[in-house]
Structure formats: structure tokens, C-alpha cells
C-alpha positions as CSV (number, residue, x, y, z in Angstrom):
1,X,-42.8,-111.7,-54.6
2,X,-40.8,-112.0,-57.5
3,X,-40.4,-109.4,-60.3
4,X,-43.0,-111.3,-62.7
5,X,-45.4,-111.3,-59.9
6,X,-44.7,-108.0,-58.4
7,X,-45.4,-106.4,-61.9
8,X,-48.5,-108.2,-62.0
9,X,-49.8,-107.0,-58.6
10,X,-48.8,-103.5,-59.7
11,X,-51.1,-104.0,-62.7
12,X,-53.6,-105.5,-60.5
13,X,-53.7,-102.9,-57.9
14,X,-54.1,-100.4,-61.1
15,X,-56.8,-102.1,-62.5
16,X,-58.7,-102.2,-59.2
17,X,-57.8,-98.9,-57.8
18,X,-59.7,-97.6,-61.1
19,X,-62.3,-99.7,-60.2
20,X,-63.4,-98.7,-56.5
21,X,-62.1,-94.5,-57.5
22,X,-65.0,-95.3,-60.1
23,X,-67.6,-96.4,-58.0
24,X,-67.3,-94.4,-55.1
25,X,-67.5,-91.6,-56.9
26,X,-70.9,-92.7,-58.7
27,X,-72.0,-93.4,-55.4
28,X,-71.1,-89.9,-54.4
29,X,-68.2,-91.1,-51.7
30,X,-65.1,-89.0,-51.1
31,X,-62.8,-92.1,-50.1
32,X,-63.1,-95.7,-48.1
33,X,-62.5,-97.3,-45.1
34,X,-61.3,-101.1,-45.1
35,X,-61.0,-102.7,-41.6
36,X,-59.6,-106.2,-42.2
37,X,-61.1,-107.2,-39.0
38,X,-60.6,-108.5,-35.9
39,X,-62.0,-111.6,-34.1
40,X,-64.1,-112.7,-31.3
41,X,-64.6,-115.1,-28.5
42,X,-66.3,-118.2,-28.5
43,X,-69.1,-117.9,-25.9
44,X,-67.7,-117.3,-22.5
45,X,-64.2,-118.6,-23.4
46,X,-61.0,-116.9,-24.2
47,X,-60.6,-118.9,-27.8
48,X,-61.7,-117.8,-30.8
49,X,-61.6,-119.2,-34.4
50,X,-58.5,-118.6,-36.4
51,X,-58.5,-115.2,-37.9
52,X,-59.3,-114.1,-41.3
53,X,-59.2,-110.7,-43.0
54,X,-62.0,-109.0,-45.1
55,X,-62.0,-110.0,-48.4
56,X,-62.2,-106.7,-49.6
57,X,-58.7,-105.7,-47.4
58,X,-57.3,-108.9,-49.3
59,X,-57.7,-107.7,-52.6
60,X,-55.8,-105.2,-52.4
61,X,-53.4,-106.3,-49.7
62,X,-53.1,-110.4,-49.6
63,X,-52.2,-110.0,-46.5
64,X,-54.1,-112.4,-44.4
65,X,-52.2,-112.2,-40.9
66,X,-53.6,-108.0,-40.8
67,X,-55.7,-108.5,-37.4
68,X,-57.0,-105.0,-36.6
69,X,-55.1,-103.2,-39.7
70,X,-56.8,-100.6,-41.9
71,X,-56.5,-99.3,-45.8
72,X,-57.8,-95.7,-46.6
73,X,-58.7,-95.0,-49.8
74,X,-59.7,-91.3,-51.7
75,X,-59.0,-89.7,-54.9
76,X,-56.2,-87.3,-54.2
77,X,-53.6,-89.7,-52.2
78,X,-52.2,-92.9,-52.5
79,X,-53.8,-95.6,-50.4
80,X,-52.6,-95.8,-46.7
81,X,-52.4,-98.5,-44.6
82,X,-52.3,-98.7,-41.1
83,X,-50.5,-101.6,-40.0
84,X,-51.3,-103.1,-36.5
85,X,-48.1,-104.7,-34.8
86,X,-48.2,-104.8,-31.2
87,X,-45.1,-105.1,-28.7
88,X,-46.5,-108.9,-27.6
89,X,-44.7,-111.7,-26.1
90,X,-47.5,-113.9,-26.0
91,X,-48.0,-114.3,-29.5
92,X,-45.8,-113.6,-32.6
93,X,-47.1,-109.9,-34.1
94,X,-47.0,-109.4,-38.5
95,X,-45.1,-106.7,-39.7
96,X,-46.0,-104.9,-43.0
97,X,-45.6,-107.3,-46.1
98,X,-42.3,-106.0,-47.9
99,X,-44.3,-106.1,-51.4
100,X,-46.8,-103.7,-50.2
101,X,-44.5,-100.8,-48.9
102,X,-43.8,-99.6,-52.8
103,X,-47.5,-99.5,-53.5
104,X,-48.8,-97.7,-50.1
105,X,-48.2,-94.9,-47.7
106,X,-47.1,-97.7,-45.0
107,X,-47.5,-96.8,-41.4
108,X,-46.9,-99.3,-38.4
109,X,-48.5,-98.7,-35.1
110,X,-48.1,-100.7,-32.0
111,X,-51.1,-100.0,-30.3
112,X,-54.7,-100.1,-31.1
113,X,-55.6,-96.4,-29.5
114,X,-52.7,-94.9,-31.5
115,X,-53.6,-97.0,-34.7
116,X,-57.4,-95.9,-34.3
117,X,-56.3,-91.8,-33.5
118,X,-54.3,-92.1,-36.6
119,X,-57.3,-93.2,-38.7
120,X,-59.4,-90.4,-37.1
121,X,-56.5,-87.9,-38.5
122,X,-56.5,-89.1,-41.9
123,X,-60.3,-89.0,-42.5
124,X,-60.8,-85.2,-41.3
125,X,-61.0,-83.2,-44.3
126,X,-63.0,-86.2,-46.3
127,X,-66.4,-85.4,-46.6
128,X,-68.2,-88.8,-47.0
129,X,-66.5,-92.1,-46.1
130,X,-68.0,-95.4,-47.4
131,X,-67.0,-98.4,-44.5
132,X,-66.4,-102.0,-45.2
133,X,-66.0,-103.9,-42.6
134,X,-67.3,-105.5,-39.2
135,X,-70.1,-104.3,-37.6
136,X,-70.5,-102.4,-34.7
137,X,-67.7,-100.2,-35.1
138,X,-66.4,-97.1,-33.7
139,X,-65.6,-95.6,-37.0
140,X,-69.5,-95.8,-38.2
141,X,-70.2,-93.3,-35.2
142,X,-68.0,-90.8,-37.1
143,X,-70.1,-88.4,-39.3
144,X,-68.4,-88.7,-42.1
145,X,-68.3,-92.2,-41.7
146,X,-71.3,-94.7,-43.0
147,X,-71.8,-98.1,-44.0
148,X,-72.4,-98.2,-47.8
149,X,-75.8,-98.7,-49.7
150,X,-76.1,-102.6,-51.3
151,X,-76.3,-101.0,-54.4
152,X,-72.5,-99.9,-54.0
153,X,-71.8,-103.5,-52.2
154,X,-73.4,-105.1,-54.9
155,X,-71.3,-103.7,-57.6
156,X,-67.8,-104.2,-56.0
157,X,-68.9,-107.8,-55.3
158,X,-69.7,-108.3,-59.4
159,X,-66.5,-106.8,-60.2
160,X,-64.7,-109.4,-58.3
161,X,-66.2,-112.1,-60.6
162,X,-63.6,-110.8,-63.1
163,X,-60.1,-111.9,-62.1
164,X,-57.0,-110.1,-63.1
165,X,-53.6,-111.7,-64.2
166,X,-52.3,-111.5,-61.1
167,X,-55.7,-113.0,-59.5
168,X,-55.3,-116.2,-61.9
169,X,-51.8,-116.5,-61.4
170,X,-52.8,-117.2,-57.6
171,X,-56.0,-119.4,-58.4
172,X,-53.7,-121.6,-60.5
173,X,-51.0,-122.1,-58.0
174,X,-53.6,-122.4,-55.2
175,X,-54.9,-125.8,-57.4
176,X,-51.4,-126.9,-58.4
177,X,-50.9,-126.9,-54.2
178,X,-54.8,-128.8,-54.0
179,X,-54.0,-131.6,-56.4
180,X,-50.6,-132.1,-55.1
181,X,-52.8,-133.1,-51.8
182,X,-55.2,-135.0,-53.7
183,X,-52.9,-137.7,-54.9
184,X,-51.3,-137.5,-51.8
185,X,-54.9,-138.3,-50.2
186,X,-55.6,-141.2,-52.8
187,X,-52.5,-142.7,-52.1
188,X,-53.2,-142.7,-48.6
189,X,-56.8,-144.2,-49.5
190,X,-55.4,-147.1,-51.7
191,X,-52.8,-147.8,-48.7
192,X,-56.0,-148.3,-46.2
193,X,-56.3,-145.0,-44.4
194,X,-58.7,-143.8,-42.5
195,X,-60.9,-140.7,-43.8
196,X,-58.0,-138.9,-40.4
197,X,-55.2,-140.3,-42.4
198,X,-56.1,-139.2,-45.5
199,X,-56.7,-135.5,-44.5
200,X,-53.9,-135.5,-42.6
201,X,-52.0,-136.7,-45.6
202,X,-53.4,-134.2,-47.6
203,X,-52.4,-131.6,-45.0
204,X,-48.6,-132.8,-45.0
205,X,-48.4,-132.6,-48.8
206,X,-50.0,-129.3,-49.4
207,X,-48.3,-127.8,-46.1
208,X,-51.6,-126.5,-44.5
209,X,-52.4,-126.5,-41.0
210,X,-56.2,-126.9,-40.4
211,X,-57.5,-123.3,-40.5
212,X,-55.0,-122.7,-43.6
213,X,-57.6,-124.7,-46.0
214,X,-59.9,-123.0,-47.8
215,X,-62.7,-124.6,-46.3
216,X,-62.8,-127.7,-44.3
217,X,-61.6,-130.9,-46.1
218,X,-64.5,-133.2,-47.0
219,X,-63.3,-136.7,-46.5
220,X,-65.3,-139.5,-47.1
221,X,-65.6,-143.3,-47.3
222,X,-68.2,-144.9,-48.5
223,X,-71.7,-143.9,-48.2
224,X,-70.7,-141.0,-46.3
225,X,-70.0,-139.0,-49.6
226,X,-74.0,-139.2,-49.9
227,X,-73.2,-136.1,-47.3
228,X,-73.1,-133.3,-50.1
229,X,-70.3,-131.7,-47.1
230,X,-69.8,-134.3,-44.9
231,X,-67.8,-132.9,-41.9
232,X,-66.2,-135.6,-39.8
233,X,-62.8,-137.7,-39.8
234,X,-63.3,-141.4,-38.6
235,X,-60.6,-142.1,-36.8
236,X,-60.9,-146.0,-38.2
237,X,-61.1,-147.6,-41.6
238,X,-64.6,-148.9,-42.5
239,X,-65.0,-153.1,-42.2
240,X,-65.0,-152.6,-45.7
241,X,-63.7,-150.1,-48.1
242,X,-66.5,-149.2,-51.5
243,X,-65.9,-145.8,-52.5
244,X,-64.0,-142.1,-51.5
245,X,-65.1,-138.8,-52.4
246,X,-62.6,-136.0,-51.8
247,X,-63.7,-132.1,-51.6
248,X,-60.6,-130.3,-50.8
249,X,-58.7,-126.9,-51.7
250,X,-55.6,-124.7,-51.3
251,X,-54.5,-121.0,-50.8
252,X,-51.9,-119.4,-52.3
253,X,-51.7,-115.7,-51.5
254,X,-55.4,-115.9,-50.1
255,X,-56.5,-116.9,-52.8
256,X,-58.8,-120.5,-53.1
257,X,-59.1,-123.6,-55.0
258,X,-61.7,-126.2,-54.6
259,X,-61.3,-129.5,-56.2
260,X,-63.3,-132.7,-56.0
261,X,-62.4,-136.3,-57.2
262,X,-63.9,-139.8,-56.6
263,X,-62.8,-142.8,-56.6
264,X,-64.3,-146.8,-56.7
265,X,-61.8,-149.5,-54.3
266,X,-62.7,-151.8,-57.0
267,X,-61.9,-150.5,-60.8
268,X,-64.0,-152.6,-62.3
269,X,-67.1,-152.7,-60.5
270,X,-70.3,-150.6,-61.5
271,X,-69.2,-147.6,-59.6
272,X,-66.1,-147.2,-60.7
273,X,-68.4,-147.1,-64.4
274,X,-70.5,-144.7,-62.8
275,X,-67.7,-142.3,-61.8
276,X,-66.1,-142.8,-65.5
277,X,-69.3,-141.7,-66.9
278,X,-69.9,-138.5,-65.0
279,X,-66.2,-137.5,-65.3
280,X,-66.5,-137.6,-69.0
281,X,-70.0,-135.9,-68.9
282,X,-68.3,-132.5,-66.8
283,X,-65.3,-132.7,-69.6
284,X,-67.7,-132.6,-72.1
285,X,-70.0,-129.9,-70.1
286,X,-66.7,-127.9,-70.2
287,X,-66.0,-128.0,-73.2
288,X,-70.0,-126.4,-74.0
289,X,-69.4,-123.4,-71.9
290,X,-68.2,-121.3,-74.9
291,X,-71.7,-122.4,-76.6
292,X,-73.6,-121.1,-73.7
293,X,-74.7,-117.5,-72.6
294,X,-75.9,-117.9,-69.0
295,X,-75.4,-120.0,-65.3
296,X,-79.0,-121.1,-65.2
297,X,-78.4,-122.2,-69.0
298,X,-75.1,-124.1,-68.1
299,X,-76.7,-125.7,-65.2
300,X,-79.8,-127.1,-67.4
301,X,-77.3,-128.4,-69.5
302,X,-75.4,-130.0,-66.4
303,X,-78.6,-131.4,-65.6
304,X,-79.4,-133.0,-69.0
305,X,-75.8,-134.7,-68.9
306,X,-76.7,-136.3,-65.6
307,X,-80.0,-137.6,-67.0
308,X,-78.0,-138.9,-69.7
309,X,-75.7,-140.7,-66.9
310,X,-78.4,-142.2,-65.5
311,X,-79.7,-143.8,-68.5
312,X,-76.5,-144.9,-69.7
313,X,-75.8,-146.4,-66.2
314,X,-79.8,-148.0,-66.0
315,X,-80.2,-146.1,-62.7
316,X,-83.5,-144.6,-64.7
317,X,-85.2,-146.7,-67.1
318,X,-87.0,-143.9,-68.8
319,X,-85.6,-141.5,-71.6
320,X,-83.2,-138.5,-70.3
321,X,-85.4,-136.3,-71.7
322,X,-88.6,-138.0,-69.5
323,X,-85.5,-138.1,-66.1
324,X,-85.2,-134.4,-66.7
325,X,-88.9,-133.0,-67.3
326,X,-90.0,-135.5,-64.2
327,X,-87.2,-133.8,-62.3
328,X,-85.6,-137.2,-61.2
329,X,-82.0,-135.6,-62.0
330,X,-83.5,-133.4,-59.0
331,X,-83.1,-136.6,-56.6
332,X,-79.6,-137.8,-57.8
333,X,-78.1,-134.2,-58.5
334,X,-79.1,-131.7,-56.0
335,X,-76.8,-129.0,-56.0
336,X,-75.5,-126.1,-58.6
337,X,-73.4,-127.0,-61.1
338,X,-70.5,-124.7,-60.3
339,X,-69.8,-121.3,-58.0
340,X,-67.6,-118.2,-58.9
341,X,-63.6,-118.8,-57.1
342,X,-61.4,-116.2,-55.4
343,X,-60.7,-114.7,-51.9
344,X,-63.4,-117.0,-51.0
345,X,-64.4,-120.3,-51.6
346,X,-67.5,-119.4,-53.0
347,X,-66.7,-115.8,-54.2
348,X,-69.2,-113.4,-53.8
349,X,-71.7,-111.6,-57.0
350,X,-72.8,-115.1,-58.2
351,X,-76.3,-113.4,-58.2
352,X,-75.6,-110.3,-58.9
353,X,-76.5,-110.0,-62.9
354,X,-75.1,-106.7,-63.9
355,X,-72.5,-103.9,-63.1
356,X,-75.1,-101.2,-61.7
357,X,-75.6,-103.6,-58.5
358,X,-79.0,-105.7,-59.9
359,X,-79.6,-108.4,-58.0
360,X,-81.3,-111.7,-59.9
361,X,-83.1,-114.9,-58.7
362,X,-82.8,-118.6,-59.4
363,X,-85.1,-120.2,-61.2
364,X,-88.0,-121.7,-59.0
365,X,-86.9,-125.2,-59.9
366,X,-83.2,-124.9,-58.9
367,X,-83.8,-122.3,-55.8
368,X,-79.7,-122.9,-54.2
369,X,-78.0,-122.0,-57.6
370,X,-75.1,-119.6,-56.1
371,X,-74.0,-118.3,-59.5
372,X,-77.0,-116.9,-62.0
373,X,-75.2,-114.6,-63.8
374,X,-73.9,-114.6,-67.6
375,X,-70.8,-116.3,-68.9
376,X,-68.4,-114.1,-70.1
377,X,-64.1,-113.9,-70.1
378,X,-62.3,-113.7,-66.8
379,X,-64.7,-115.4,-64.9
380,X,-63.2,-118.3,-62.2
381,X,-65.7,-120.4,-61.5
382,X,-65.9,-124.6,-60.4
383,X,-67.5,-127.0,-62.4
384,X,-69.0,-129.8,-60.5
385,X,-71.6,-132.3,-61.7
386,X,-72.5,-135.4,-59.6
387,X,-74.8,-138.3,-58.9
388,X,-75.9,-139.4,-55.1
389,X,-77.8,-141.9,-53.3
390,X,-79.2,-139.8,-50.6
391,X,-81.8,-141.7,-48.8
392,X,-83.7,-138.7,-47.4
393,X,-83.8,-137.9,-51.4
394,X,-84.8,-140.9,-52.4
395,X,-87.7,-141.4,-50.0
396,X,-89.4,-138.7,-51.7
397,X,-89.7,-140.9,-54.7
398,X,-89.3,-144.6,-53.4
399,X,-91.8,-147.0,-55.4
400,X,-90.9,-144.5,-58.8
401,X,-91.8,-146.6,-61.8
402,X,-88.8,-145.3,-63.6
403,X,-86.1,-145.6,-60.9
404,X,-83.8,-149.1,-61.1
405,X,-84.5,-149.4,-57.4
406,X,-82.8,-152.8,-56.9
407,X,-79.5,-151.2,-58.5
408,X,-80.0,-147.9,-56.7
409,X,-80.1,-150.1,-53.2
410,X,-76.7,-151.5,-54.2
411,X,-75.5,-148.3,-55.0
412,X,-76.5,-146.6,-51.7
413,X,-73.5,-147.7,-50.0
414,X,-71.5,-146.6,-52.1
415,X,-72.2,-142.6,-51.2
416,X,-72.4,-140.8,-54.1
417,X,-70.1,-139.0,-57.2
418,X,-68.7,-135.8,-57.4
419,X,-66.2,-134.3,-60.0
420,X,-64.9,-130.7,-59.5
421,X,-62.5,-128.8,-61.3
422,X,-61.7,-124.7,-61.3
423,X,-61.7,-123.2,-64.9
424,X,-61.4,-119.8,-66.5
425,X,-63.1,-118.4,-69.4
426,X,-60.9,-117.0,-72.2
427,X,-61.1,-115.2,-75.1
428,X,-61.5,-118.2,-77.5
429,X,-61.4,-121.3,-75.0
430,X,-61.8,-122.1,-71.4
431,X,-59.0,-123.1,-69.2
432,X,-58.9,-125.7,-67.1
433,X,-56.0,-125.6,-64.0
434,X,-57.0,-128.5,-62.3
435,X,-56.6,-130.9,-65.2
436,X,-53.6,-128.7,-66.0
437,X,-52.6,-129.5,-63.1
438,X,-53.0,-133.2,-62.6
439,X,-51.5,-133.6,-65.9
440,X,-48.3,-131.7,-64.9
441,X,-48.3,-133.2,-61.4
């Protein structure tokens, strides 16, 4: 780290060290336990999916290579970690991360037994231990040792909806990585790749191996972006080339980015209008969130924008107003309208509406919202709007009096639109990094 972002972290680890000191002790713990983790087998194999640590370890450590390492926590001693670096030849071990040995009581143990009697030292003495991390562990057996109530969960998990400094520093870097891969990708798209060439182009330009994405790459051509997270490469280009929808992220210090862009192989054709239109419409949704007090509110609005698409586009032939109340928005725009951003991909406390723990409920209508709770400064969420032709979707309403059916059928092949950019709410405004970033790039 550099000095800039080492002060930051320093501020960072203040601000949340405050935070867990306060709720464990309204919770009435003495001190915490955070096992990054460890991994496990596939099913009678000797392979296991690449490692990563618990998010709550990464907050204060982002330090993802921590397989089997621990942070202690209580409210008379500075944090200690318990670094896990074996004496291995078959595979390369981590060391402590140099920026974290001015913040903790560092030790470095080289076996698991003498890691774990180390850990059983430093908790005598602490009355009530709250544990986050995998279950079943060894440490839960310990009787000062539990897991915590959801009520304590819950609050730590709204807290992390508010990002520090140092939090958006990373978010904004991890997108400038993501759309560096993005045009990378389209390039590769207007050359002729295949949906494997392009992620693999994206891969080159952001310098991430597979399991260093986010989440899986969506790549797809063609009516296979009609797949809200279509999961599969073809190897070969289609016979012919409509459409390409691209769902990819970044890390930067653990921390994600998830951007979305689609684009028509012919500029001119009604697609390419269609993606034009719902770009504009989640600019202009954007620029609303400072109007609006809630998630559920936001994505009503989202909804009403993508009625007005329709219209404009004579997918519906019925008002917006008439696409909305009938719920046809429903069939071309199925998913939320956005998800909070962080360690994970889609952070955690999206529906959790308050800082005692309280968790809320969708509406009835819109039952998969991830993120309920109210707008306010400091959030990092996405903001992603689209229109699809899922058949399975539209079978539920074929013969609809108000659906363009004979322009819906020429749009099925082309998949579907999706626009996604990662924003922060501040102050006065809300700031976008991926247009930030695509404007810098």
C-alpha cells in the first residue's frame, strides 16, 4: 500500500473497530473470533474449489490468500492475528501482508495444532466469545465460545452497506480494472470472437485468472443473453452474429465490481435502438436516486422507465401506465433493479432495514428484490435495468392483446438487454465509477 492508501485503511480499520467494540458489547460479548476459513473437497476427490476467505476476516484484513488464519478481537487489546504459513513444498504458503503488521499483534504459525493451541491461549480469560465463521468447528465446542444470535449478524451485515473511504477507493479501482476488460471483450466481439475468446480476452486485459473474478463472467451471443446468468463459453462463433450481452467484474483488494453492457452487430437495426433507449432510461433512473427514499421505491420507478421503453420501442401497444398496472414490465424485466457492492458481489444487509438487526420483506409483486432497504450516503449499490425475450416468460402471456408479438418474435433472437453500472450515494449527488470510468478509459 501506499501512504494515501495506508492512512485510509488506518481510518478504516478505526471506523470499523468502533463499530464491532459497539455491537458486541450491546450484545453482551467480551471479544470475537474470525476464522477466515478453510476449504473442502469435492465429493470423493482430492480438488476443491479455489479458496476464499470470510468476508468478515476481509474487512478488516484484505487478505484473501489467509486459508486457516484467525483475527481475535476484545476490548482491552489490539486485534491479533494468527497467521497460518506452513513449511510446504507442494504449494507456495502466504506470509503475513506487510500493511497489516502496524495495525495487529502479528503472529505466524506453521502448523495448524500450534496455530489452533495459540488461539485456545488467547481466549482463556474472555468470558463470552461471539464466532464467525464455518461451521462445525472446534472452537464452538469451547464454552466461552458460541455462534452469535442473527440479531448481532444482522447488524454487522447492515453496517457493511456503508462503505468507508478506503472501501470506495477499492470499489472504484476494482471497476476501472472491469471496464478496462470490457472494451477489451467488445473489441474481441467486433473482431468475431467467440463468447471463449472474449472471456478470455477479458481475462488477459484485467489480469484475472478464472477464480480471481468476482463471479463468473457472463458471456453471451445472441439469444443466449435471454439467460438472465448464462453460464457457458461456446467454443465457436454463432452462423450469425445479432447481439452480446456482457456481465463481468473485477477485484481490487477483495473488493468487487459488477458491470454489464450490451451491444447490437448491426448499429442501426432496432436493437441497437432498443439498447440506446434503456441505456438512457438507467442514466436518467440515476440521476432520480436523490428524489427517492427507498429500494422498493427506486425499483417501481425502474419499472415505470421500462414500461416507458416498451412503448417507445412498440414492444407494448398499450400506455406505460396500463404495461405497468398489468404487470407486463413483469415479463420483459424480471429481476431487481440493483444489489448493495463490496467483499461480495452481492453484499450482504440488502434486507436488513435498520441498525438494531430488523429484517424486512419484498413486496409480494417483486418477491427476488435483494436490496429493500432505504437510500441513504455511502451506500454502493449496482444499477441495472433491462428488457428480455425469455420465452418461458413470454409463454405465460402469448396471444396478449397488448404485446407487438410479430416484433417481439424478431426480437427473440436477439437475447435480451442489460445495462449495469456501480454508483455511490453522496452527500449532494450520486457517483457513478463505471461511467467514470469508461470516460477516462
Amino acid at each position: 500500500m501506499d501512504a494515501n492508501t495506508n492512512a485510509q485503511f488506518k481510518d478504516h480499520l478505526a471506523t470499523i473497530s468502533s463499530l464491532w467494540s459497539e455491537k458486541l458489547n450491546q450484545n453482551n460479548f467480551d471479544g470475537a473470533l474470525i476464522a477466515a476459513g478453510k476449504n473442502t473437497f469435492y465429493h470423493d476427490d482430492d480438488q476443491s474449489p479455489p479458496f476464499h476467505a470470510n468476508p468478515h476476516f476481509l474487512r478488516w484484513t484484505v487478505a484473501d490468500n489467509s486459508e486457516h488464519c484467525i483475527l481475535l478481537l476484545n476490548a482491552t487489546t489490539r486485534p491479533k492475528l494468527l497467521w497460518y504459513s506452513p513449511a510446504d513444498y507442494w504449494y507456495l504458503p502466504s506470509s503475513t501482508p506487510g500493511w497489516l503488521l502496524e495495525h495487529f499483534d502479528c503472529e505466524s504459525y506453521s502448523t495448524q495444532p500450534a496455530l489452533e493451541q495459540a488461539c485456545l491461549h488467547h481466549l482463556t480469560g474472555v468470558s463470552r466469545v461471539a464466532y464467525f465463521g464455518n461451521t462445525p468447528s472446534n472452537y464452538t465446542e469451547l464454552e466461552n465460545v458460541e455462534i452469535p444470535p442473527s440479531a448481532l449478524q444482522h447488524q454487522l451485515a447492515y453496517a457493511r452497506g456503508y462503505k468507508t473511504p478506503f472501501e470506495v477507493a477499492q470499489i472504484s479501482q476494482a471497476t476501472a480494472i472491469a471496464v478496462q476488460g470490457h472494451l477489451a471483450a467488445y473489441e474481441c466481439f467486433r473482431n468475431g470472437g467467440s463468447e471463449f475468446a472474449i472471456h478470455l480476452a477479458y481475462q488477459e486485459r484485467t489480469k484475472h485468472v478464472h477464480h480471481d473474478l468476482p463471479y463468473p463472467n457472463i458471456v453471451a451471443l445472441n439469444d443466449h443473453s435471454s439467460t438472465l446468468h448464462y453460464q457457458h463459453y461456446d467454443r465457436g462463433p454463432p452462423a450469425k452474429r445479432l447481439s452480446f450481452l456482457i456481465d463481468a467484474g473485477a477485484k481490487h483488494r477483495c473488493y468487487h465490481s459488477d458491470i454489464t453492457r450490451t451491444y447490437s452487430a448491426n448499429p442501426r437495426d432496432e436493437f441497437a435502438d432498443l439498447v440506446s433507449s434503456v441505456d438512457e432510461a438507467q442514466q436518467a433512473l440515476i440521476s432520480e436516486i436523490p428524489n427517492l427514499t427507498d429500494f422498493v421505491e427506486f425499483h417501481e420507478c425502474a419499472h415505470r422507465a421500462m414500461a416507458d421503453v416498451l412503448v417507445a420501442q412498440r414492444i407494448v401497444s398499450c400506455s406505460a401506465e396500463a404495461a405497468f398496472e398489468q404487470q407486463l414490465t413483469d415479463i420483459f424485466y424480471p429481476h431487481g433493479t440493483g444489489h448493495l457492492l463490496g467483499l461480495q458481489t452481492h453484499d450482504v444487509g440488502g434486507h436488513i432495514v435498520d441498525a438494531q438487526g430488523t429484517e424486512g420483506k419484498p413486496p409480494t409483486r417483486f418477491p427476488s428484490l435483494r436490496l429493500i432497504r432505504q437510500i441513504e450516503e455511502n451506500l454502493v449499490f449496482t444499477v441495472e435495468p433491462g428488457i428480455y425475450f425469455i420465452p418461458v416468460l413470454l409463454d405465460r402471456v402469448r396471444g396478449h392483446k397488448d404485446i407487438n408479438w410479430n416484433l417481439v418474435e424478431q426480437l427473440i433472437p436477439f437475447g435480451g438487454v442489460r445495462v449495469e453500472d456501480n454508483v455511490l450515494v453522496e452527500s449532494a449527488n450520486v457517483r457513478n465509477f463505471t461511467r467514470s470510468a469508461f470516460s477516462a478509459a
